[in-house]
TORFI-704593 format. One record per residue (C-alpha): residue in three letters; x, y, z. Coordinates in steps of 0.5 Angstrom, whole numbers, plus 500, padded with zeros to 3 digits. Example, Ala and Ser with C-alpha at 12.3 -4.5 7.8 and 13.67 -1.06 7.14 Angstrom:
BEGIN
ALA525491516;SER527498514;
END
This chain:
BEGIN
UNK508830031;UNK514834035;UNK514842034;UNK521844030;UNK523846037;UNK523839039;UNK526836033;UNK532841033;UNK534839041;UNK533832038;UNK538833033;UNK542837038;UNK542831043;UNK544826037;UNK550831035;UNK552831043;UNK552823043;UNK556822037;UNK562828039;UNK562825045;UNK563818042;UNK568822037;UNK572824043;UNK572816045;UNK575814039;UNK581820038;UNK583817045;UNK581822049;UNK579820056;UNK572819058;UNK573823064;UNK576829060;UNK573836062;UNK569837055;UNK566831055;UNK564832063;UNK561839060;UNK557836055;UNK554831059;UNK552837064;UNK549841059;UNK545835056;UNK542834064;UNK540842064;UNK537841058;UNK533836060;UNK531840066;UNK530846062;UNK525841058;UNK521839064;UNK520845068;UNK517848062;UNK512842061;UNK510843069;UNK510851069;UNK503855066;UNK504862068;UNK505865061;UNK512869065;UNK514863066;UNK513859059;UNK518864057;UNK522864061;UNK523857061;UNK523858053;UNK529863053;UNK533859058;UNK532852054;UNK535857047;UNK541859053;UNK542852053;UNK542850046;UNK546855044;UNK552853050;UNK550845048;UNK552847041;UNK558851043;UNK561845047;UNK560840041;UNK564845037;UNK569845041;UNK569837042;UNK569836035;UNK575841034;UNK578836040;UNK577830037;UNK579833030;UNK587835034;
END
């Protein structure tokens, strides 16, 4: 079973395919910027993910523990602002 870290960047990731798929469908290209900094988030998170899963250093789980907060946090501002690109 997923811890609620877990299960909240799963539901994040979800969310960002689903805006980038509402950004596709309101016409806007699939090259725009907004789309391409979505995609560039969800690859940093995911590399977020697995320097935590490599790294034992207490210092260095932390550090990857706020990285990946830092990055929910940009991957969820840039959903926000696709959704308000795809409402326009």
């Amino acid at each position: 079973m997923e811890n609620n870290g877990q299960v909240s960047t799963t539901w994040l990731i979800n969310r960002a395919i689903k805006s980038i798929n509402n950004i596709k469908l309101s016409s806007v290209n699939e090259d725009s910027e907004i789309v391409r900094e979505i995609r560039d988030a969800l690859n940093e998170l995911e590399s977020i993910r697995i320097y935590f899963d490599t790294v034992n250093e207490p210092d260095l789980i932390d550090y990857a523990i706020y990285r990946e907060k830092a990055a929910i946090i940009k991957l969820s501002y840039l959903l926000k602002k696709a959704k308000c690109k795809a409402g326009a």
